[in-house]
DOMIMAR-971927 format. One line per 3 residues: their letters; for each residue z, y, x of N, C-alpha, C, O, CB. Coordinates in nm, 2 decimals. Each point is the difference from the previous one (the first is absolute). Last residue first. Glycine has a CB too. Layout:
<lokols>
a	Z,Y,X,Z,Y,X,Z,Y,X,Z,Y,X,Z,Y,X; ... .
</lokols>
This chain:
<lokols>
xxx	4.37,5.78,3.03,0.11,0.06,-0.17,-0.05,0.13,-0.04,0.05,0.05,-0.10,0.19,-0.13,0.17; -0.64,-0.24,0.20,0.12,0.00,0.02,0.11,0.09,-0.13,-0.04,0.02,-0.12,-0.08,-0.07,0.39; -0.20,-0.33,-0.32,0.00,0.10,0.02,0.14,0.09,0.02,0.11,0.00,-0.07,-0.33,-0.06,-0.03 .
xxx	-0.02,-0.48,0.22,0.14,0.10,-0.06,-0.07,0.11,-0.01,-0.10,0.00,0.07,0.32,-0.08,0.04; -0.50,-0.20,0.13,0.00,0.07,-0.16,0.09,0.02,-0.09,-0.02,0.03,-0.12,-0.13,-0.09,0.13; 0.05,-0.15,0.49,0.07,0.17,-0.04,-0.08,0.01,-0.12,-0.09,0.09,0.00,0.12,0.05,0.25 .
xxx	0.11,-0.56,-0.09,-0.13,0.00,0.00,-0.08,0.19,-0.01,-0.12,0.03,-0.02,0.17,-0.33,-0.11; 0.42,0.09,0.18,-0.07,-0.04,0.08,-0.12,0.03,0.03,-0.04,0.01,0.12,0.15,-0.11,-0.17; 0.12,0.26,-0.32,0.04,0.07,0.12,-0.08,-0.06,0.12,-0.07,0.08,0.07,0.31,-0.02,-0.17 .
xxx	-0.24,-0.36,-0.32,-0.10,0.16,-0.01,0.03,0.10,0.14,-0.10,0.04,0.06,0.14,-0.02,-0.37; 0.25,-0.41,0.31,-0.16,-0.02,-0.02,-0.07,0.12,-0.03,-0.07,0.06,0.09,0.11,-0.27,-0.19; 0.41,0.24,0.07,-0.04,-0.02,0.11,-0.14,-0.05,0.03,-0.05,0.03,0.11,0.28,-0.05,-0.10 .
xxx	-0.12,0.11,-0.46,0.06,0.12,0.08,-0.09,-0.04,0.12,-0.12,0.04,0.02,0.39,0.01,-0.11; -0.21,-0.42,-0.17,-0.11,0.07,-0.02,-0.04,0.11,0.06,-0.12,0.03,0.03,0.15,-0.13,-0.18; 0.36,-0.13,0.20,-0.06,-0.04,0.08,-0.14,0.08,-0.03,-0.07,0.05,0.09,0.23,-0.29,-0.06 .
xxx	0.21,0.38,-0.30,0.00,0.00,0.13,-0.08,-0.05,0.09,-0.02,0.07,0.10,0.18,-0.06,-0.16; -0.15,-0.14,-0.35,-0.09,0.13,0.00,0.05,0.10,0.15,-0.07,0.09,0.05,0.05,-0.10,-0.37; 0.13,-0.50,0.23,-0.10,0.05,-0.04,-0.05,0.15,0.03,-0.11,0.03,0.06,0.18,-0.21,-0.22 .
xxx	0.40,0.10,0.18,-0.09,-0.07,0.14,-0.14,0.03,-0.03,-0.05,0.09,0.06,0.21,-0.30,0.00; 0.10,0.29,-0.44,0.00,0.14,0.11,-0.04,-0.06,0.11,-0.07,0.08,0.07,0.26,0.06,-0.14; -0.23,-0.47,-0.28,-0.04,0.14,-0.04,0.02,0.07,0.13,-0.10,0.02,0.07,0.17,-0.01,-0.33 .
xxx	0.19,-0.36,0.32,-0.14,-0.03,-0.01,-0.09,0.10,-0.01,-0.07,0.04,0.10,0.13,-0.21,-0.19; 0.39,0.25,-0.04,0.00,-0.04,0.11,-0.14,0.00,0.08,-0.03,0.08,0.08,0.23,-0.19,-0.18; -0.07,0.14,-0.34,-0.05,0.11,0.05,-0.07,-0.03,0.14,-0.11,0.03,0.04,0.28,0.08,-0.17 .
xxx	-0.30,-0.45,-0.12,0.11,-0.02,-0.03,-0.02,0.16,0.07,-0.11,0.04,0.03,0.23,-0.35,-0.05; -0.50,0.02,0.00,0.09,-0.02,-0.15,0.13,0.05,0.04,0.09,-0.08,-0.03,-0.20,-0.14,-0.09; -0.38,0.17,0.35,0.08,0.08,-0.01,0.12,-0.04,-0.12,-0.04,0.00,-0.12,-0.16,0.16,0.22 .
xxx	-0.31,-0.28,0.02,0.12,-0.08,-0.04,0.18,0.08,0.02,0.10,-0.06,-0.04,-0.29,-0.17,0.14; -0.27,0.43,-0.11,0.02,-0.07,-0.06,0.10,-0.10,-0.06,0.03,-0.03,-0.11,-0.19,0.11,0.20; 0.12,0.16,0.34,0.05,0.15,-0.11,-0.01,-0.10,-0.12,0.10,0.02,-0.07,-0.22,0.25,0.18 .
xxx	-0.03,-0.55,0.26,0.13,0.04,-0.01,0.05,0.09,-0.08,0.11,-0.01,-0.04,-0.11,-0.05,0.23; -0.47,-0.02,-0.18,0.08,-0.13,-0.03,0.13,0.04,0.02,0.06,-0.01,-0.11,-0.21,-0.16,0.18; -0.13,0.47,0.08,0.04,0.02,-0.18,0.06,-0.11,-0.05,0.07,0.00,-0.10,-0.26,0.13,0.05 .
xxx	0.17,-0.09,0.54,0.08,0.09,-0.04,-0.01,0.04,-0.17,0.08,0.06,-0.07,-0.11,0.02,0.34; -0.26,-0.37,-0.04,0.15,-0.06,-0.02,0.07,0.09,-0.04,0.08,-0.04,-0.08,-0.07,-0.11,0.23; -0.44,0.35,-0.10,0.04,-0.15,-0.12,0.12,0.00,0.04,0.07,0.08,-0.06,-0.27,-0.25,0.03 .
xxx	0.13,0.42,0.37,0.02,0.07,-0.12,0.02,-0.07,-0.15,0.08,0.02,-0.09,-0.21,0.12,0.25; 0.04,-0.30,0.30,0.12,0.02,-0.02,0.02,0.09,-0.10,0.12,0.03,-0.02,-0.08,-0.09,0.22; -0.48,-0.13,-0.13,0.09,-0.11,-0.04,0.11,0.04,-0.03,0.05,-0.04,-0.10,-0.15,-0.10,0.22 .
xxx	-0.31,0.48,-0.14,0.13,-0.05,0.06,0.03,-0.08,-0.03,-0.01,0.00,-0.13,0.08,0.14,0.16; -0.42,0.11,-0.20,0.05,-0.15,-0.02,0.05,-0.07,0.09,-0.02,-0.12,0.03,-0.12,0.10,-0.17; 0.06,0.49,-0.17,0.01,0.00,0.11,0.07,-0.19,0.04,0.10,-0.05,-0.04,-0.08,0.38,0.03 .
xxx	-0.12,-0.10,-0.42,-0.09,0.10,0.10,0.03,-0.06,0.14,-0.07,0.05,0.08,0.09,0.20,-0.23; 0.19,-0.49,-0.18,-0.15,0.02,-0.05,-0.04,0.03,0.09,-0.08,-0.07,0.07,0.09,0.12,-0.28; 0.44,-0.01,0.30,-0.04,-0.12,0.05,-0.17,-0.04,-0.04,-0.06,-0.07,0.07,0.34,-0.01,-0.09 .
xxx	-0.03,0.52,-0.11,-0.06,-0.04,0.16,-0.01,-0.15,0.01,-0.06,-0.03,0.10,0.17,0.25,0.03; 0.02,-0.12,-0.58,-0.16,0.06,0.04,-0.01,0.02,0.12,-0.11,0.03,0.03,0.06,0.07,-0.20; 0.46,-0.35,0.05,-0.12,-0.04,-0.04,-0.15,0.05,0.03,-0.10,-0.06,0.03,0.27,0.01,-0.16 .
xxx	0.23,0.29,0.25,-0.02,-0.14,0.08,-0.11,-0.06,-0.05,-0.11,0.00,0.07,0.34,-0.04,-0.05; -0.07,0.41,-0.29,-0.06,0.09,0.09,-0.05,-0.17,0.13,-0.11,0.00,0.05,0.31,0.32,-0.12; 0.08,-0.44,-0.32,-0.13,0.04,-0.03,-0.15,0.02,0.13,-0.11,-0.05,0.02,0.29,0.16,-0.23 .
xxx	0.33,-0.19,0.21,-0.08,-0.10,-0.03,-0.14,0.04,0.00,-0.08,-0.05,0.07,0.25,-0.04,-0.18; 0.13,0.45,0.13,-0.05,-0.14,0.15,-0.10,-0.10,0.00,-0.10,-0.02,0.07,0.32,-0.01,-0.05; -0.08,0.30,-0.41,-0.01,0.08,0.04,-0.08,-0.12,0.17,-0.11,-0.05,0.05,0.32,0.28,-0.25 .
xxx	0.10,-0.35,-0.05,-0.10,-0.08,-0.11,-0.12,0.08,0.11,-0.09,-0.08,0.04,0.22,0.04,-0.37; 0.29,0.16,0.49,-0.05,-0.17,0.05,-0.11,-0.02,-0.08,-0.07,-0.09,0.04,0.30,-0.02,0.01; -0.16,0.64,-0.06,0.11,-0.12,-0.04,-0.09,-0.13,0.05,-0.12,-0.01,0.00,0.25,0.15,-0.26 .
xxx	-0.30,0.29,0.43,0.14,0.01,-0.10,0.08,-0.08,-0.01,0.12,0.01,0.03,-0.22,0.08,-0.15; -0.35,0.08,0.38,0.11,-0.13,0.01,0.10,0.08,-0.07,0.06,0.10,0.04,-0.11,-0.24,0.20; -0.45,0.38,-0.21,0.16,0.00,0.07,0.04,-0.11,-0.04,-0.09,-0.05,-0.08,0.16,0.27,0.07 .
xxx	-0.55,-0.12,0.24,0.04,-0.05,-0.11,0.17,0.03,-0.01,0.06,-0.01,0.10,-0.27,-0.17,-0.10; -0.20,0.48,0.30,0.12,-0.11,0.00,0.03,-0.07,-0.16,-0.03,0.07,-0.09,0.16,0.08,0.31; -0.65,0.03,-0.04,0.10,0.06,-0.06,0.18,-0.10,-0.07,0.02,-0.07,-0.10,-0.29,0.25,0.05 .
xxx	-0.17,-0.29,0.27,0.02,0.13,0.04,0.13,0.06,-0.08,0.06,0.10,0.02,-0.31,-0.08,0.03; 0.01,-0.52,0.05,0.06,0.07,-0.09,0.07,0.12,0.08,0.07,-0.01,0.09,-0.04,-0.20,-0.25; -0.18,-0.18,0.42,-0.11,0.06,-0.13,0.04,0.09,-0.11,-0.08,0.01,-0.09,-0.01,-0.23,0.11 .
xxx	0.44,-0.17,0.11,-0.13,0.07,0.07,-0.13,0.09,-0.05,-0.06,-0.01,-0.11,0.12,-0.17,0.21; 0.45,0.28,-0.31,-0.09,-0.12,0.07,-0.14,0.04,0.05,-0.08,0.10,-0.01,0.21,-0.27,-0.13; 0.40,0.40,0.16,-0.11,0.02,-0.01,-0.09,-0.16,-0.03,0.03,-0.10,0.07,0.03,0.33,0.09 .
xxx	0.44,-0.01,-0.30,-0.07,-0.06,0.07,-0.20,0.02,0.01,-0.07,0.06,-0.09,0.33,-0.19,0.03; 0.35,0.31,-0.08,-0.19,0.03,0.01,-0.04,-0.09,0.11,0.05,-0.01,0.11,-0.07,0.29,-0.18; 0.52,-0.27,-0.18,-0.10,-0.01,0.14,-0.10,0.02,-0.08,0.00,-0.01,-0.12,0.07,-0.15,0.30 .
xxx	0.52,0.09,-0.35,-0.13,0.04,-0.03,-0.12,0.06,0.16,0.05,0.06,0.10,0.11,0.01,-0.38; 0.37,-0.33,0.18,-0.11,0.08,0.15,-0.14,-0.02,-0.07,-0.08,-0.09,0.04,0.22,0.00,0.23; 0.17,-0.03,-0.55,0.08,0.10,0.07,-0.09,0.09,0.10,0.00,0.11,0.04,0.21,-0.27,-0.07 .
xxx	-0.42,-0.11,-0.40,0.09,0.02,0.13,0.08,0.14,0.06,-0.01,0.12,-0.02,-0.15,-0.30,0.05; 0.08,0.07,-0.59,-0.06,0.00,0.14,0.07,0.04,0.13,0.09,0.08,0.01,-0.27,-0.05,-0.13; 0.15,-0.40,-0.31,0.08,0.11,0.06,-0.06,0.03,0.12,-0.04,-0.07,0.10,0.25,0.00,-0.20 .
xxx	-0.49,-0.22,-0.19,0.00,0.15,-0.07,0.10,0.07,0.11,-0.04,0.11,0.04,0.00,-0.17,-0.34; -0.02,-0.42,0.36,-0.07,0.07,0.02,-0.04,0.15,0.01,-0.06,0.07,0.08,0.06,-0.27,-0.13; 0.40,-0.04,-0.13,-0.03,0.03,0.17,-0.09,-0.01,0.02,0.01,-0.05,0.11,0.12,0.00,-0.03 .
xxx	-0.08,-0.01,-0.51,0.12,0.12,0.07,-0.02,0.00,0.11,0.01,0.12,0.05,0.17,-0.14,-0.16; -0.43,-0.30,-0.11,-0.04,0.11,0.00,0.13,0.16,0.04,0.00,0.12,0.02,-0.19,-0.29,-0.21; 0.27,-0.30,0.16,-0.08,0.02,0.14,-0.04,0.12,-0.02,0.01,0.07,0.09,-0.09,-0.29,-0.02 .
xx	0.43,0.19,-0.46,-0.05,-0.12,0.11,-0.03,0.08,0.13,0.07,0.08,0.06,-0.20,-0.24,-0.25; 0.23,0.28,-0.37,0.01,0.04,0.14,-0.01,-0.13,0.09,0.00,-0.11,-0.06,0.15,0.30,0.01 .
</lokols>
């Protein structure tokens, strides 16, 4: 057991997200789940505030961190309306 326990536990506030170009929402489970879905909008899309936003889900090490992370990712996607909505 380790890091991989908190990658795998999944959130409380499971989301669908959209990226650009993509018709059909992605769901958000767990932080590994974040991680991921971040990486392929920063490819598809080359926002500066989106990089930092994989530099910070990157460095993430504690819950604390974790839930700001995917909170802020939240608020980013809503910004940009590819939250989908519940």
């Amino acid at each position: 057991m380790g890091d991989d326990v908190m990658d795998d536990a999944p959130s409380a506030h499971e989301f669908a997200a959209y990226l650009p170009r993509l018709a059909v929402p992605v769901r958000i489970a767990t932080f590994a789940d974040a991680q991921v879905f971040v990486r392929r909008w920063a490819i598809r899309d080359k926002d500066p505030a989106v990089r930092d936003l994989v530099r910070r889900m990157e460095r993430a090490n504690s819950a604390e961190n974790i839930d700001r992370a995917v909170k802020e990712l939240r608020r980013e996607l809503a910004e940009r309306g590819l939250l989908s909505a519940p």
